[in-house]
C-alpha positions in Angstrom: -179.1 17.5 -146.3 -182.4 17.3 -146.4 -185.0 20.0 -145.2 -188.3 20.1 -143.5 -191.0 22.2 -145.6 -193.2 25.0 -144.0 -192.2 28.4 -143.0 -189.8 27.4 -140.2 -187.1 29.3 -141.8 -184.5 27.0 -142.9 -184.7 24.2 -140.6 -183.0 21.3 -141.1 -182.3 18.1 -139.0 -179.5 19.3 -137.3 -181.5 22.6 -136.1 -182.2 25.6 -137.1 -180.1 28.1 -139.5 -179.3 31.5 -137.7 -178.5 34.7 -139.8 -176.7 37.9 -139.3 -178.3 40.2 -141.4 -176.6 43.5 -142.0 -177.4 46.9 -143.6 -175.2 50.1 -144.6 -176.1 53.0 -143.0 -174.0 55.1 -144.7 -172.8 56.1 -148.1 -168.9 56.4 -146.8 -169.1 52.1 -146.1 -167.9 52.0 -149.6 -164.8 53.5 -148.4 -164.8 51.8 -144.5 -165.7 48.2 -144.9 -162.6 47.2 -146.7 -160.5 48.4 -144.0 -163.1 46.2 -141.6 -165.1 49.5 -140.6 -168.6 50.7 -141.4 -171.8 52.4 -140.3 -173.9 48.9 -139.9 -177.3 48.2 -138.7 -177.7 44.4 -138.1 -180.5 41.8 -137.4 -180.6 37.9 -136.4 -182.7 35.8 -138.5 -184.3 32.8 -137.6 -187.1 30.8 -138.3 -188.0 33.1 -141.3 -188.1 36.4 -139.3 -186.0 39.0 -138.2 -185.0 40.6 -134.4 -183.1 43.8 -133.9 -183.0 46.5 -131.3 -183.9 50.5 -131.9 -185.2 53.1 -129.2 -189.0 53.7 -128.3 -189.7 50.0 -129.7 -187.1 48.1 -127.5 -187.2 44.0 -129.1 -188.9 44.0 -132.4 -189.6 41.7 -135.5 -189.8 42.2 -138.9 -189.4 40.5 -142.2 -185.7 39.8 -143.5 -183.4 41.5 -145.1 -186.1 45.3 -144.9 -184.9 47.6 -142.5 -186.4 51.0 -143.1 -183.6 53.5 -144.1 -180.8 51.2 -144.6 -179.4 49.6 -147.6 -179.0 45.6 -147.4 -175.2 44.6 -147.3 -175.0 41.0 -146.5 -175.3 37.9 -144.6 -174.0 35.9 -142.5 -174.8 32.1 -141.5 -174.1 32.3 -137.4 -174.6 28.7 -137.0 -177.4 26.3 -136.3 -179.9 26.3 -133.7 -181.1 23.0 -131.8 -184.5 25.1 -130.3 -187.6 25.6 -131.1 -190.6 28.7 -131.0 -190.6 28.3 -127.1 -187.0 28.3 -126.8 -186.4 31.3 -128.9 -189.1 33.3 -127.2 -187.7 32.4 -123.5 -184.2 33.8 -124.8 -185.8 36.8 -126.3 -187.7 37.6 -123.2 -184.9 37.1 -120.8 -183.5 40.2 -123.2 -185.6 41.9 -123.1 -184.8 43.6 -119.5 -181.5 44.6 -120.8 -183.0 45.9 -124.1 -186.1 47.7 -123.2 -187.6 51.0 -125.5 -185.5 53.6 -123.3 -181.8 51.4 -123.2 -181.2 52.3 -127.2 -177.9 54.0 -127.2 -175.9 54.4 -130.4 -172.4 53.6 -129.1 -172.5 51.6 -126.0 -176.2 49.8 -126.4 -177.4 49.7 -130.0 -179.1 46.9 -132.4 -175.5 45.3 -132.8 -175.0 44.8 -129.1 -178.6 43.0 -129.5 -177.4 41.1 -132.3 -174.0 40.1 -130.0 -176.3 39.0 -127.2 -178.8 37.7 -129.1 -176.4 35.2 -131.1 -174.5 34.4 -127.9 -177.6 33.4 -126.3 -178.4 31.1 -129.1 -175.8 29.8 -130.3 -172.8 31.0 -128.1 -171.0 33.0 -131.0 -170.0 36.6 -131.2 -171.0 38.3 -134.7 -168.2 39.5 -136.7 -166.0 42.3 -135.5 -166.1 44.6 -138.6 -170.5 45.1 -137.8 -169.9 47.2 -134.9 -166.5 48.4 -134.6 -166.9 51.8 -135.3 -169.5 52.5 -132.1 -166.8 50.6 -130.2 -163.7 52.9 -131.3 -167.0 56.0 -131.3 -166.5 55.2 -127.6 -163.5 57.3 -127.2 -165.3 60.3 -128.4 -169.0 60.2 -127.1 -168.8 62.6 -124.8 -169.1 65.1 -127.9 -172.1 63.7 -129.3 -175.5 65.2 -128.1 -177.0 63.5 -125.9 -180.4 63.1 -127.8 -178.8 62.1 -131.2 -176.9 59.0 -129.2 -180.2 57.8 -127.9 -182.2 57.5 -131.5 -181.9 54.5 -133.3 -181.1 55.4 -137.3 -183.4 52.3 -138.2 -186.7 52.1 -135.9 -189.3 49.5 -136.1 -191.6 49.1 -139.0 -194.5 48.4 -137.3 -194.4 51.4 -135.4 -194.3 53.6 -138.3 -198.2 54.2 -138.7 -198.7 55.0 -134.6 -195.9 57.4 -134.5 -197.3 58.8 -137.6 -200.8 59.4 -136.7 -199.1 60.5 -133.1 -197.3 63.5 -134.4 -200.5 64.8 -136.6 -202.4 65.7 -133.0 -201.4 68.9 -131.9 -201.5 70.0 -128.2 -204.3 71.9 -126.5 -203.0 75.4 -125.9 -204.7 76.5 -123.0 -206.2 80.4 -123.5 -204.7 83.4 -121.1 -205.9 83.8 -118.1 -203.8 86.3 -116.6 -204.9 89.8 -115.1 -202.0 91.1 -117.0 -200.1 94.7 -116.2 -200.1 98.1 -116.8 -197.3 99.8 -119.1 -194.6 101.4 -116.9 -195.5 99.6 -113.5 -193.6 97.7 -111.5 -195.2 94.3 -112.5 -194.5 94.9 -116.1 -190.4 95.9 -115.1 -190.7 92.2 -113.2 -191.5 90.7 -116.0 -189.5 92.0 -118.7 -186.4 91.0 -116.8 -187.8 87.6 -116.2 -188.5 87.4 -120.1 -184.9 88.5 -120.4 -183.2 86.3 -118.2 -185.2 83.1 -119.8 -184.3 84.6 -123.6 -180.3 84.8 -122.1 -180.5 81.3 -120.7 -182.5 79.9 -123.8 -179.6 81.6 -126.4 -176.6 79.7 -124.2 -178.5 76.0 -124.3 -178.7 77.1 -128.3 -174.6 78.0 -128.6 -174.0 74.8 -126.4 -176.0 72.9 -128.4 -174.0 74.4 -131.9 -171.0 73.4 -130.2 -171.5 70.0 -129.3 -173.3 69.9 -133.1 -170.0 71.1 -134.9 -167.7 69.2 -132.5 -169.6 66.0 -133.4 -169.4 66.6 -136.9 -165.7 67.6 -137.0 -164.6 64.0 -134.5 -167.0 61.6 -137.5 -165.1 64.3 -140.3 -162.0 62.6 -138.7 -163.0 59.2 -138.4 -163.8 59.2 -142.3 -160.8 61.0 -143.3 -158.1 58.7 -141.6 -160.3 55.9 -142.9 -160.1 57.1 -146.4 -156.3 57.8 -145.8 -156.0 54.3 -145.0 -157.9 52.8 -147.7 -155.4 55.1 -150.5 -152.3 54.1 -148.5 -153.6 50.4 -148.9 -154.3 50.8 -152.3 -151.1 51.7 -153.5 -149.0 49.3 -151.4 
């Protein structure tokens, strides 16, 4: 088959080749992705570049096969694509109200589900089962994760990086005190050492809460790996 020459990215004169790229995320997918199960982040590939989905960033490009923090794994041929550039940009737009910077969402909304859409928008094919079956058996259990680890992507966007660098190097104004203050042993001083006492109370039960939900988290994915790595023995020595 012959091929056109440029950077379109594989094209060919039946279309355009679309790829599922996708990364581990975690050291126990040696164990998982035999038994079809992993910690994935994925990417679709087309036209020499690659879209994925992470929070703060929304839709983003990037080149193929480098996602920051993740460890290439493989990829998959998805099919062909009859479009073009304005094709492709019209489906990614139309996207992009479902995927926007604040919808990230490790379990029920992450860059799989992108890649899903994304692919079934193209080409109308669901990606592989094995990418994102752990988030969708994670389902069962979300209610124990924190609310704030669920909602940040493990791989973000590259071309972020330098903004949200130079962003976290400022440091907020702290305005001086301007209080008339109290004198020790009055009434306005009692006032506010209960009011200090009463926010350091509250403050130490969101901490517990949060240890909680921290240790119950880790012991429901302690779980998840065991029974996998259970399952992998067992298969091992049928």
């Amino acid at each position: 088959m012959s091929h056109f020459g440029g950077s379109g990215g594989d094209r060919t004169r039946v279309g355009t080749k679309v790829f599922l790229n996708v990364y581990d995320l975690a050291p126990a997918n040696e164990y998982l992705y035999p038994l079809g199960l992993g910690v994935h982040h994925s990417g679709v590939e087309i036209m020499g570049t690659e879209y994925s989905f992470a929070s703060g960033a929304g839709i983003f490009d990037c080149p193929p096969k480098v996602a920051p923090g993740a460890r290439f794994r493989e990829q998959i041929e998805m099919g062909s694509y009859n479009g073009g550039q304005v094709e492709l940009r019209r489906a990614l737009d139309e996207l992009r109200s479902s995927f926007g910077p604040d919808d990230y969402n490790l379990i029920r909304k992450n860059c799989n589900a992108f890649a899903y859409a994304l692919c079934w928008k193209l080409l109308r094919k669901a990606i592989p089962g094995h990418v994102n079956r752990l988030s969708d058996i994670g389902i069962c259990c979300s209610c124990l994760l924190p609310k704030k680890f669920l909602e940040e992507a493990p791989v973000g966007d590259p071309n972020r990086a330098s903004g949200a660098s130079s962003a976290a190097v400022q440091k907020p104004k702290v305005p001086s005190f301007t209080g008339s203050g109290a004198r020790l042993g009055s009434s306005e001083m009692s006032d506010s050492s209960s009011t200090w006492n009463w926010s350091s109370n509250r403050k130490n039960s969101e901490d517990d809460l949060t240890d909680r939900r921290e240790k119950a988290r880790k012991a429901a994915l302690a779980r998840m790996e065991k029974s996998s790595t259970e399952q992998l023995q067992q298969k091992q020595t049928n």
